[in-house]
Backbone bond lengths (Angstrom), bond angles and torsions (degrees), N, CA, C in turn:
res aa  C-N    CA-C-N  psi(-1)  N-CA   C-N-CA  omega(-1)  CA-C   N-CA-C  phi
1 X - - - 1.465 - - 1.527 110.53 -
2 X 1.558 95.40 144.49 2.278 85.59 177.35 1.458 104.01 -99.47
3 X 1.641 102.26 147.61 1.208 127.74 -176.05 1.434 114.50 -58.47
4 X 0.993 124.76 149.03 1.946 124.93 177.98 1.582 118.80 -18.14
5 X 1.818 92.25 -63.35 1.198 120.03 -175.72 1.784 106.05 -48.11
6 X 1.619 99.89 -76.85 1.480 105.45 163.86 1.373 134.88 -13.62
7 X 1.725 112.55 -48.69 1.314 126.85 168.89 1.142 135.13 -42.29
8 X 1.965 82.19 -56.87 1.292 98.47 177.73 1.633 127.50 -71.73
9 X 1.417 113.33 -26.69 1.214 131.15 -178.10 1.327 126.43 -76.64
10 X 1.780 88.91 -35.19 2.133 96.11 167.83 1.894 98.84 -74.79
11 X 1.077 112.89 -34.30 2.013 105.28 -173.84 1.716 95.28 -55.34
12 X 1.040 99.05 -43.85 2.108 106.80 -170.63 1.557 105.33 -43.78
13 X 1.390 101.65 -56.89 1.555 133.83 -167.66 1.478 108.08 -62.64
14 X 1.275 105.84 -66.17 1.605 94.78 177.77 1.604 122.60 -104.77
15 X 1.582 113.76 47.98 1.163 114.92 138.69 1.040 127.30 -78.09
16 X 1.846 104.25 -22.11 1.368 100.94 -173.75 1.622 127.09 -77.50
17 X 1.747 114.26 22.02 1.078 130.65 -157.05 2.042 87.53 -129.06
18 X 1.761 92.71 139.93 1.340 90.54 172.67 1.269 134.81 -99.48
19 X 1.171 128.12 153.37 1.591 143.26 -126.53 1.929 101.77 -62.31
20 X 1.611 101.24 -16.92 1.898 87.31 -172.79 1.441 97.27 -88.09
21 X 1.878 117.87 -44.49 1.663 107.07 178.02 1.597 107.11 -44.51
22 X 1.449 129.85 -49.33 1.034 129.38 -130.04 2.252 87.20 -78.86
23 X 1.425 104.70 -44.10 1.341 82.27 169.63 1.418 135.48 -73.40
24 X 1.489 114.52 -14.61 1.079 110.38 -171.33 1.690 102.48 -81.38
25 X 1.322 121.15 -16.84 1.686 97.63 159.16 1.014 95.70 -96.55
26 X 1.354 171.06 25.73 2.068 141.94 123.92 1.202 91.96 -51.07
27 X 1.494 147.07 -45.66 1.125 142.91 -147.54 2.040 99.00 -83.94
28 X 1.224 104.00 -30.08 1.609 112.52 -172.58 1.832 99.64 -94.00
29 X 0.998 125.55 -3.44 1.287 132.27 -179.56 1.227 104.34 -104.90
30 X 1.120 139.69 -41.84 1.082 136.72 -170.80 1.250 123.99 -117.72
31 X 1.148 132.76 -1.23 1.390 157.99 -152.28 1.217 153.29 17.56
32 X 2.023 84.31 50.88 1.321 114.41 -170.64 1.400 114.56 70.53
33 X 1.298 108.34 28.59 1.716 115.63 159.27 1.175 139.36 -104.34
34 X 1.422 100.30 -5.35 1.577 131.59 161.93 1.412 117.85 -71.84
35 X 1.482 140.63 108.76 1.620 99.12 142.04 1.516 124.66 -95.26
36 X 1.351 107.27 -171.15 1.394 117.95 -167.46 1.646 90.24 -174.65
37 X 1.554 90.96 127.19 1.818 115.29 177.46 1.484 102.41 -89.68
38 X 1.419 97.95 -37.88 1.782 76.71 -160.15 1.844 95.88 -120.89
39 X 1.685 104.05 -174.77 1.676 84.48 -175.78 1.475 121.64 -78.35
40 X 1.896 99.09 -27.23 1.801 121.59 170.39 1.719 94.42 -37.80
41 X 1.277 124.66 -72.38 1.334 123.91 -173.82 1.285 114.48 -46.84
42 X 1.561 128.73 -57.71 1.390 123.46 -165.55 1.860 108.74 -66.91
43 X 1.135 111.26 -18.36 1.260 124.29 178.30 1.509 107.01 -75.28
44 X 1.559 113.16 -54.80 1.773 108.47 169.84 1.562 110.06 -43.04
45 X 1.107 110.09 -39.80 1.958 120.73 -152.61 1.893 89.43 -79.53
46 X 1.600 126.55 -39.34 1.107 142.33 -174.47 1.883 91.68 -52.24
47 X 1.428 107.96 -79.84 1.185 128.01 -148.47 2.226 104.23 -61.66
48 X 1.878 102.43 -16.87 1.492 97.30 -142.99 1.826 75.09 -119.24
49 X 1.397 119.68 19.84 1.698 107.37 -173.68 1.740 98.28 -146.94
50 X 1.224 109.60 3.39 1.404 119.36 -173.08 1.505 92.19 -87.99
51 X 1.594 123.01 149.27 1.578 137.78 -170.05 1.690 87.34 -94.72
52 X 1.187 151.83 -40.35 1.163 140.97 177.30 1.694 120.08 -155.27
53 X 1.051 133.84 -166.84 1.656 123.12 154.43 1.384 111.21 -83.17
54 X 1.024 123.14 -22.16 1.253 99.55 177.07 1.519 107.93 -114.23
55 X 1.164 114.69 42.10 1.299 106.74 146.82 1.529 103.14 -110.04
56 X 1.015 108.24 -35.90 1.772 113.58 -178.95 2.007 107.64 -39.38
57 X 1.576 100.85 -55.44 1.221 102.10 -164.47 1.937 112.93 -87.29
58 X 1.281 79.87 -4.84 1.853 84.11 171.28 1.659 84.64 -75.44
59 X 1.134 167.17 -93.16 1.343 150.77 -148.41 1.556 122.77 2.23
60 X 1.318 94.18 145.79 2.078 80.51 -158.36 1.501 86.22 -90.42
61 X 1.638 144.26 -1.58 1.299 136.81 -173.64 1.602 95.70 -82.93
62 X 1.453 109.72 -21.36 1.446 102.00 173.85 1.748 119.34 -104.86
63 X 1.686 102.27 95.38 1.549 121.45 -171.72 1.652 119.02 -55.19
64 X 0.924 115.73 153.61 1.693 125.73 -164.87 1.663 90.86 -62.85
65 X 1.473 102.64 -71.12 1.469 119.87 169.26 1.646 101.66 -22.92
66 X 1.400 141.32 -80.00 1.404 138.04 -165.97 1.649 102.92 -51.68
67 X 1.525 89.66 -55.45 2.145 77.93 -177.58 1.538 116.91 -81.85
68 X 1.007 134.61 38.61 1.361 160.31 111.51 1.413 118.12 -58.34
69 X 1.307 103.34 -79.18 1.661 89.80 -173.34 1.737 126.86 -62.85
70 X 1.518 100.87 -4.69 1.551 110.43 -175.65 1.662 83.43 -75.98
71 X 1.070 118.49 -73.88 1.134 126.35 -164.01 1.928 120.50 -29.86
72 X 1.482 104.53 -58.89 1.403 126.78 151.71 1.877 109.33 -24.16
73 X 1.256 107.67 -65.38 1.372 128.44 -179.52 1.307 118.16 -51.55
74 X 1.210 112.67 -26.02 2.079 136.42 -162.70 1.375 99.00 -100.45
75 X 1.705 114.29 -38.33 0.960 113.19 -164.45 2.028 128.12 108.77
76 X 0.880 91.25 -25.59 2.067 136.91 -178.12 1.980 90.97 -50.73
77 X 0.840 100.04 91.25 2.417 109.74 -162.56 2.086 75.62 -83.45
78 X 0.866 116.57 102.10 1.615 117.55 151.62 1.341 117.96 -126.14
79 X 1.475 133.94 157.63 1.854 125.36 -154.97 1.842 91.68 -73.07
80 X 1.221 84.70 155.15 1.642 101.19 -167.90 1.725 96.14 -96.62
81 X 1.093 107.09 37.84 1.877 132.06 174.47 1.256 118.13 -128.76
82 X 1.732 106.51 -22.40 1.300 95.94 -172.78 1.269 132.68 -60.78
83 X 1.395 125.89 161.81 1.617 122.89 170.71 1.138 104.53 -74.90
84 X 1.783 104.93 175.22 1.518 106.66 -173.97 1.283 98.00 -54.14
85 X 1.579 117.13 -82.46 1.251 145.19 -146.13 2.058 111.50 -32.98
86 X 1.482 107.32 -27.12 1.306 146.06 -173.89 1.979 85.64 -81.76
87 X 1.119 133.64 -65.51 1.488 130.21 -162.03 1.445 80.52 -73.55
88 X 1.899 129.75 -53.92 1.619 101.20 -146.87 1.334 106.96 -66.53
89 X 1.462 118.02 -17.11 1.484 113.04 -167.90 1.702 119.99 -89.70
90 X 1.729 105.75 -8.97 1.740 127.72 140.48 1.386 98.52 -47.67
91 X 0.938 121.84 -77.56 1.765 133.36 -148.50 1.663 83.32 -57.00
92 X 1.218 134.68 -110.57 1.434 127.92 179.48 1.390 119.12 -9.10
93 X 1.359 121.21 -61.26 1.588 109.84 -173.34 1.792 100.66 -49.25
94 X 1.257 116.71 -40.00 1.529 130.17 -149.57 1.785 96.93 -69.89
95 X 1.523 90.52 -46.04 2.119 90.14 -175.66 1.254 104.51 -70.93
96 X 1.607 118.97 -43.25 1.664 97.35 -171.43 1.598 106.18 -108.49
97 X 1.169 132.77 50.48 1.201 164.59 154.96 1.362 105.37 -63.02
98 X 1.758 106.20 -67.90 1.248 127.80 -154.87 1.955 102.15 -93.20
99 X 1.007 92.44 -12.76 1.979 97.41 165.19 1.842 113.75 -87.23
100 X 1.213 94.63 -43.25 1.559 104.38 174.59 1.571 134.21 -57.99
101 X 1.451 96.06 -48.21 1.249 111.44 -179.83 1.821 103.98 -144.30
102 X 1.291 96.65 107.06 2.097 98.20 -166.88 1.852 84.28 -113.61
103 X 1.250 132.76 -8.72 1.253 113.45 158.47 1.580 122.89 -59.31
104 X 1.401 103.66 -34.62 2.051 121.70 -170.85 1.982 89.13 -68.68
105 X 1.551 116.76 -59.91 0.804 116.38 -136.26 1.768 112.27 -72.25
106 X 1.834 88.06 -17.57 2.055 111.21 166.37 1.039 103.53 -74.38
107 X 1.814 141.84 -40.49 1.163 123.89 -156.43 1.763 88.50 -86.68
108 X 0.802 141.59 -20.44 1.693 136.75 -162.57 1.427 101.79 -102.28
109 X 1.684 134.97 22.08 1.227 118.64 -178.24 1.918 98.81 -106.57
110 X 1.316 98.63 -26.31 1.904 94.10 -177.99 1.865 104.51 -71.22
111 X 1.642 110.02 -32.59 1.471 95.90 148.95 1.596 164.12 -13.65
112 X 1.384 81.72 -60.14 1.288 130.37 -176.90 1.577 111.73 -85.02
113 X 1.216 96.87 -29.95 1.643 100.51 172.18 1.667 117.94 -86.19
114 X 1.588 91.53 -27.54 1.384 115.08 -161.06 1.882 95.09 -60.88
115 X 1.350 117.53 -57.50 1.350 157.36 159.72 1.917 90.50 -14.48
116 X 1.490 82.83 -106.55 1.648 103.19 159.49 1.660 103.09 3.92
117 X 1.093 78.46 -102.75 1.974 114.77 -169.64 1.366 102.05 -26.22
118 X 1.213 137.69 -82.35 1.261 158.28 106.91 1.796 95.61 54.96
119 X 1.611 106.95 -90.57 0.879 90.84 177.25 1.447 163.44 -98.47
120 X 2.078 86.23 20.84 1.649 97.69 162.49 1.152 120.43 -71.14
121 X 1.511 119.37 -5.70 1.346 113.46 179.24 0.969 116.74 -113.90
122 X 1.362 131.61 -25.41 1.395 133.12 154.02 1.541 131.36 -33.47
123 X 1.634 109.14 -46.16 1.443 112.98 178.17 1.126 106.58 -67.73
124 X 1.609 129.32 -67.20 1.316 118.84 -146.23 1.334 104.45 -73.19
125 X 1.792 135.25 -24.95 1.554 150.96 147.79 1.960 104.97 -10.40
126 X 1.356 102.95 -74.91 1.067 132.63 -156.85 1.743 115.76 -57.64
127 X 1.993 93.14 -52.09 1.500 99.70 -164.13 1.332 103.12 -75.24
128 X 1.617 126.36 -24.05 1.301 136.85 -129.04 1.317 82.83 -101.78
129 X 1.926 124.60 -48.91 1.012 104.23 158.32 1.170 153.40 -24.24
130 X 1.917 88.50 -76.81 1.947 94.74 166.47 0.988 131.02 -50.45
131 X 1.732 135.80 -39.15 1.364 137.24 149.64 1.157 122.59 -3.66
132 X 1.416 119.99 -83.60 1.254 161.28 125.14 1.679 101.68 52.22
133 X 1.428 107.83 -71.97 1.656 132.69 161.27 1.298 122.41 -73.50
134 X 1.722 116.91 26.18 1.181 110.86 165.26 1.786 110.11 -95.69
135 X 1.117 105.32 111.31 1.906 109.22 -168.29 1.628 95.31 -45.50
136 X 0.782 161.76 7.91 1.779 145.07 -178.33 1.817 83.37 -104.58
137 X 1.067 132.15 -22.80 1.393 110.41 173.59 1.835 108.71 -164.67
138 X 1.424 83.33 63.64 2.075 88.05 179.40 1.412 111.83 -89.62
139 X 1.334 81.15 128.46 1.573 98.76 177.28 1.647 113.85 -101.63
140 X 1.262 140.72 158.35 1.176 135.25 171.40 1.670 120.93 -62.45
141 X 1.420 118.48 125.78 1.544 98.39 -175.48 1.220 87.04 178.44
142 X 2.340 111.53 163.25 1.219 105.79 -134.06 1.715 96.88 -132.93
143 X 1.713 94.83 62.12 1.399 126.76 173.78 2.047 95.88 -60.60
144 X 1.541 102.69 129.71 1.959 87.40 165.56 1.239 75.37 165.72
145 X 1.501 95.37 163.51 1.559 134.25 164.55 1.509 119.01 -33.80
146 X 1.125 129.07 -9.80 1.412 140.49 -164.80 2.079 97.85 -88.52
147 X 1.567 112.94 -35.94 1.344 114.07 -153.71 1.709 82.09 -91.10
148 X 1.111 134.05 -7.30 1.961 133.00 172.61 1.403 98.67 -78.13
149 X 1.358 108.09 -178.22 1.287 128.60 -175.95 1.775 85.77 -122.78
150 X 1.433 100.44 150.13 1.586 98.31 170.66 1.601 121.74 -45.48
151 X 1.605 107.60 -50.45 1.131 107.68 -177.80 1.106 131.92 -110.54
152 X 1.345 87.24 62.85 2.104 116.24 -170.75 1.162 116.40 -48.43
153 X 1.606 148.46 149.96 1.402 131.59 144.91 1.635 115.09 -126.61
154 X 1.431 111.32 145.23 1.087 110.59 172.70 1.170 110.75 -136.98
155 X 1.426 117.45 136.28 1.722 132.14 -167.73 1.611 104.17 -113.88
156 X 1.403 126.83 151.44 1.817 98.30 -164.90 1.804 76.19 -162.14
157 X 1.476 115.86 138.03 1.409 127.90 157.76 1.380 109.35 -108.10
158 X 0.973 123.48 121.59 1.758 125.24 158.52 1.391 110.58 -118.99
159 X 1.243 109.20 131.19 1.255 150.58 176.07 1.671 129.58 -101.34
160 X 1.006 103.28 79.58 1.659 96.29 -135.55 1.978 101.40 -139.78
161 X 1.312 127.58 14.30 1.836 119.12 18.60 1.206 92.99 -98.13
162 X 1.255 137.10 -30.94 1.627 126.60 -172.24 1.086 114.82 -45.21
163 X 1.787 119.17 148.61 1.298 120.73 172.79 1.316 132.74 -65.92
164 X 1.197 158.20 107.98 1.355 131.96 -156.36 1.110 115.16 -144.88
165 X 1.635 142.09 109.16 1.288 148.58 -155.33 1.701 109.14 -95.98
166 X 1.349 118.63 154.40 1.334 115.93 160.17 1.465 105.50 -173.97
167 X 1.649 94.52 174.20 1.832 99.27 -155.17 1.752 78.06 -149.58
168 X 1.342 110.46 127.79 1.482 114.07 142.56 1.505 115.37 -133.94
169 X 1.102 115.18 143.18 1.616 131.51 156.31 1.480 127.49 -76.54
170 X 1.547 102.69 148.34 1.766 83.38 166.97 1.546 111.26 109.92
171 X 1.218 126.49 127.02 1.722 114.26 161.75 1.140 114.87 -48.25
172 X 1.762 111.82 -64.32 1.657 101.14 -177.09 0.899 113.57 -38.05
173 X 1.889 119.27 -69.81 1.178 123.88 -164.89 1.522 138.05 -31.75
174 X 1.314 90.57 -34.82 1.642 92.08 -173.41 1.338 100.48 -121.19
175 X 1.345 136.28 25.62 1.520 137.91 169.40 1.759 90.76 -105.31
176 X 1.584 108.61 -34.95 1.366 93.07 -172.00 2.377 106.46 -74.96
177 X 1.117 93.82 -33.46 1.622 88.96 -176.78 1.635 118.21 -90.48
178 X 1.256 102.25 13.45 1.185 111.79 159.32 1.842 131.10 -79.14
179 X 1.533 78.81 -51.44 1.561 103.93 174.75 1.533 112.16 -84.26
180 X 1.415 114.98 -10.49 1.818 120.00 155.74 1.623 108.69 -31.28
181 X 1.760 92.01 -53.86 1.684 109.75 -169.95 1.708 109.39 -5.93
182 X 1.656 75.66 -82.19 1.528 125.55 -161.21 1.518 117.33 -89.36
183 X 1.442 116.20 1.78 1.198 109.91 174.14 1.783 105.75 -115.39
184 X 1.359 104.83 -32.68 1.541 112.26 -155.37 1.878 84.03 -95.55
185 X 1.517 109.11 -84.33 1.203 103.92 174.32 1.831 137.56 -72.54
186 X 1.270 89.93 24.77 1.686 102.17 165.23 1.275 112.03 50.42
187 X 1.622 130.74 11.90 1.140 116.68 176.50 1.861 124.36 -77.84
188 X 0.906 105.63 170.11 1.630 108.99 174.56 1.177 111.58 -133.18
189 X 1.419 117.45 135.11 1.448 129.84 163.58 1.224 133.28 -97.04
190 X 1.383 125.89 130.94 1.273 158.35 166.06 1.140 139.78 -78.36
191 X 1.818 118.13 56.52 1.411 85.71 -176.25 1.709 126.58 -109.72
192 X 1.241 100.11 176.35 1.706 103.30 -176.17 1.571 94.37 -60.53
193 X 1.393 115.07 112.60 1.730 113.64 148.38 1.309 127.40 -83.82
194 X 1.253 113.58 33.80 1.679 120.22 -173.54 1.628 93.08 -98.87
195 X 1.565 112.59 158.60 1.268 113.08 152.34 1.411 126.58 -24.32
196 X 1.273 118.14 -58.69 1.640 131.92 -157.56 1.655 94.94 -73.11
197 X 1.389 117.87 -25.57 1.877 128.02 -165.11 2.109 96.77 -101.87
198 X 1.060 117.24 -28.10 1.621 116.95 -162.56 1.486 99.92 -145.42
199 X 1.483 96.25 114.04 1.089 104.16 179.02 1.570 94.64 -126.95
200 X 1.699 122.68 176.54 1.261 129.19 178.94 1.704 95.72 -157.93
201 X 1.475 98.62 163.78 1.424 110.28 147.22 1.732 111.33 -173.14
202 X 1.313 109.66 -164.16 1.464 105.23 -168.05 1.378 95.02 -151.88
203 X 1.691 114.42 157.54 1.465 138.30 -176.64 1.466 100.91 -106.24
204 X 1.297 89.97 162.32 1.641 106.84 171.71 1.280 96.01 -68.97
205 X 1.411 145.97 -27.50 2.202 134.25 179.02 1.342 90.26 -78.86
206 X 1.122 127.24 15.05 1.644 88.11 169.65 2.013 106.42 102.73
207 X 1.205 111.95 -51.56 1.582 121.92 -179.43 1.449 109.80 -51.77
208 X 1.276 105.45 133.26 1.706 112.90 171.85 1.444 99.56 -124.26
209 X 1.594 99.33 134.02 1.316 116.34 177.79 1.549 120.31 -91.26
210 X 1.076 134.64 90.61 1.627 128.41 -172.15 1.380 107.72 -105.84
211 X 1.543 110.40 137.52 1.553 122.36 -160.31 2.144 91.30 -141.97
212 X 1.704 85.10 129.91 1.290 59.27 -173.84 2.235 68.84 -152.45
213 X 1.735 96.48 161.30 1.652 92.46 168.70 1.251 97.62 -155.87
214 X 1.921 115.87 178.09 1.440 119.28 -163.25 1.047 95.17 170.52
215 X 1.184 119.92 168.24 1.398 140.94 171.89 1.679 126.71 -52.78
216 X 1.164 136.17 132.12 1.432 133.26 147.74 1.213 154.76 -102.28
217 X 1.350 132.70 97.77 1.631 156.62 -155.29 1.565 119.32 -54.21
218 X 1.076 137.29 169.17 1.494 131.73 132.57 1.820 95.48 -172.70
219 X 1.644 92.83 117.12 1.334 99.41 -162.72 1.352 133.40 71.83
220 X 1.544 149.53 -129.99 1.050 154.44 135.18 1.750 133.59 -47.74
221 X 1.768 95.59 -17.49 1.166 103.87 -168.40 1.579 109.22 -97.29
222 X 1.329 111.57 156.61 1.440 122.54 164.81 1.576 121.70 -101.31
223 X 1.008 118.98 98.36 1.431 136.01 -166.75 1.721 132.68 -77.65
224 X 1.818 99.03 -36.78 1.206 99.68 147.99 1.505 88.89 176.81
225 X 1.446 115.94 -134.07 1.236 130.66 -174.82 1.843 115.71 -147.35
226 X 1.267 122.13 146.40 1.602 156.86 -158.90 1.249 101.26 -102.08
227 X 1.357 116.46 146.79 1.414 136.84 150.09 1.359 106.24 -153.23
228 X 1.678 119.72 132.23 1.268 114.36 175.98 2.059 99.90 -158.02
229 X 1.753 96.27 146.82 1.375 92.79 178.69 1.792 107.63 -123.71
230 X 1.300 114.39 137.54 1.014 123.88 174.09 1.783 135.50 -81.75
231 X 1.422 122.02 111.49 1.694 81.35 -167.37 1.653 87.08 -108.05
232 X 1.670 111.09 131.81 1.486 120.69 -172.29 1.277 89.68 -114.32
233 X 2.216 107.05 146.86 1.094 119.40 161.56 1.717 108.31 -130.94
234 X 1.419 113.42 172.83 1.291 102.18 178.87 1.147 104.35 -96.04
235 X 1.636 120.64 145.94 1.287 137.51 158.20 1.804 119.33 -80.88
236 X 1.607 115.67 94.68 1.350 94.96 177.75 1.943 126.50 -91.77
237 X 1.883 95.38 34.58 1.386 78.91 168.47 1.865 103.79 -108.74
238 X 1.411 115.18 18.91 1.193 125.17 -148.88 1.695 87.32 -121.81
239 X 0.666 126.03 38.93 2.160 133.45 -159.94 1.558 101.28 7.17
240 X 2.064 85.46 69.63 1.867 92.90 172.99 0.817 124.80 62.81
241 X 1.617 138.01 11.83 1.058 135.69 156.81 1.238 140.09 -41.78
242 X 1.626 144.94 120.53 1.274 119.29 173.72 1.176 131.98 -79.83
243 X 1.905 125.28 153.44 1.085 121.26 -159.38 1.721 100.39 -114.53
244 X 1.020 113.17 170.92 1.822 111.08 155.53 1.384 121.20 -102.60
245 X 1.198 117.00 91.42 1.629 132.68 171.82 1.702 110.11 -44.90
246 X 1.515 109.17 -52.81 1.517 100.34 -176.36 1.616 94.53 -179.70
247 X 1.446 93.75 151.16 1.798 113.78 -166.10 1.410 94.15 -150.39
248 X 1.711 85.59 135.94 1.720 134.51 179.21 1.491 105.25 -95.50
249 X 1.263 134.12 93.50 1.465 109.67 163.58 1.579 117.82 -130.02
250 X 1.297 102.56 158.07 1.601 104.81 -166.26 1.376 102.55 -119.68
251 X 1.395 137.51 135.44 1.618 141.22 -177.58 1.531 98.01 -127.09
252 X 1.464 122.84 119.86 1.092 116.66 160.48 1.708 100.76 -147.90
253 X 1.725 95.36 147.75 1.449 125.80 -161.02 1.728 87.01 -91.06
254 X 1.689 91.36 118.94 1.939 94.63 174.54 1.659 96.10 -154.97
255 X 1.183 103.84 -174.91 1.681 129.98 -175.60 1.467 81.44 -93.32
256 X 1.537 105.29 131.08 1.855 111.68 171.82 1.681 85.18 -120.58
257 X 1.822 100.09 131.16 1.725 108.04 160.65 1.276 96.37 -111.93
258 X 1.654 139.39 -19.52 1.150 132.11 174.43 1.554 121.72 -150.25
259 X 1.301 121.50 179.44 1.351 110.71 -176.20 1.743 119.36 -90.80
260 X 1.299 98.75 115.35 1.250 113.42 -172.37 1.845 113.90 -35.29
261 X 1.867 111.70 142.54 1.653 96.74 167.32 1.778 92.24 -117.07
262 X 1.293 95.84 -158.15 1.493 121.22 174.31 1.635 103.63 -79.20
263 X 1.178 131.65 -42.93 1.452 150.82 157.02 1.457 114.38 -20.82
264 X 1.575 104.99 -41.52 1.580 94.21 -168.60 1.459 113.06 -78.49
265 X 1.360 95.87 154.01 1.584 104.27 170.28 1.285 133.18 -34.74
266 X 1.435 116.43 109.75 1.240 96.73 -175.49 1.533 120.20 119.37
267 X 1.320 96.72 -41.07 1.582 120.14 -178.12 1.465 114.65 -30.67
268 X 1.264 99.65 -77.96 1.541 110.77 169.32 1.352 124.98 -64.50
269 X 1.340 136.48 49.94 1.310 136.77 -165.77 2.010 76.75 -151.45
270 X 0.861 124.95 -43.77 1.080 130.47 -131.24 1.792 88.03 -90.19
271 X 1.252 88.93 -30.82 1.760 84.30 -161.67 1.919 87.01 -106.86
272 X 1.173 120.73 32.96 1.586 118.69 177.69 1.156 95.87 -93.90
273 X 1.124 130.14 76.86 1.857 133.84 162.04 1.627 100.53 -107.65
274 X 1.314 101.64 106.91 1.536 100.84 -173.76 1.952 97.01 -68.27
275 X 1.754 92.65 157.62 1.212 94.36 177.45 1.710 128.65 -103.15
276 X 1.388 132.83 141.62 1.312 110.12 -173.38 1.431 85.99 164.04
């Protein structure tokens, strides 16, 4: 049977699933001996006929990809490689975590904001900058080597359609092939600043992870779509400033009908460039 907490945490979890999946596992849980009118109901019948949580979320209607992004959403930093079985047993530590110890779970919520917070302002800060130095419309602004950490890294896939890998070190290094983008190949970036496009969070060291993706321009045209993750720390000889420790980014050339989130398929695979 699942614990209170559990209950409460699988109802959280699979609202975020829509109302026909959500019956068709009450219907696979129970074996179609249940009904349920509405999805609130099939979700009670989910949570009150399930043998544990983690048997519930081992369900193959519930995708690696979703218990990932719940997790992302919670805040819950696990490798963006992991296997399911590795997230469901996040997801559990995470619900009765917060029954066990609710002193940990108050001191880790201004964190969490910190994370958050962090990186609504970080993205639109950042791109608007780099933009900035695209010659079809440069504006003055104080894009440079100063916003890296000396021993910066950046790992980058483009897809464009060819596969194409690269690694630089270094502030220069990767302030200068960053700003290649937008200076050499004139592109511009776009990203979603909505929840679903910018997400953040933060570790117990101090590191905030900001993941954020969107569209990419050059001229009138739409060229494809971005994903890239940031890992920021503070600099306190810089009055706390944050720096960029190291960036994941992914460029691939596609047909855009809408603006890409963190949600889509795939998403998180894309930006799994381990770091080191």
């Amino acid at each position: 049977m699942l614990t209170e907490n559990e209950k409460i945490g699988c109802k959280e979890l699979l609202s975020n699933l829509d109302e026909n999946d959500i019956k068709l596992l009450k219907d696979t849980v129970t074996g179609k001996k249940i009904n349920a009118e509405t999805k609130s109901e099939a979700i009670n019948v989910l949570v009150t006929y399930s043998e544990s949580a983690e048997e519930l979320l081992k369900r193959q209607r519930l995708k690696r990809d979703f218990l990932f992004q719940y997790l992302v959403l919670k805040n819950v930093v696990v490798p963006v490689r992991a296997e399911k079985r590795i997230l469901i047993q996040a997801i559990i530590q995470h619900w009765n975590g917060h029954q066990e110890i609710p002193a940990q779970s108050t001191i880790q919520k201004p964190e969490t904001n910190i994370g958050r917070d962090l990186a609504y302002k970080f993205i639109p800060w950042f791109y608007k900058m780099l933009n900035a130095n695209n010659p079809t419309n440069f504006e003055p602004n104080e894009y440079g080597a100063q916003h890296f950490w000396d021993d910066c890294k950046l790992k980058m896939v483009c897809a464009t359609p060819d596969i194409t890998e690269e690694e630089h070190q270094g502030s220069t290094g990767v302030c200068a092939r960053l700003l290649a983008f937008v200076r050499e190949e004139r592109l511009l970036f776009n990203p979603n600043t909505t929840p679903e496009g910018t997400q953040g969070h933060s570790t117990a060291h101090g590191l905030v992870n900001v993941l954020s993706c969107g569209t990419i321009h050059r001229n009138d045209l739409c060229l494809g779509v971005f994903e890239q993750q940031f890992g920021l720390i503070r600099d306190p000889n810089m009055q706390d400033n944050w720096r960029i420790k190291f960036s994941h980014l992914k460029v691939r050339s596609s047909q855009v009908t809408q603006l890409p989130t963190l949600q889509d398929p795939g998403c998180s695979d894309l930006l799994a460039l381990e770091q080191g």
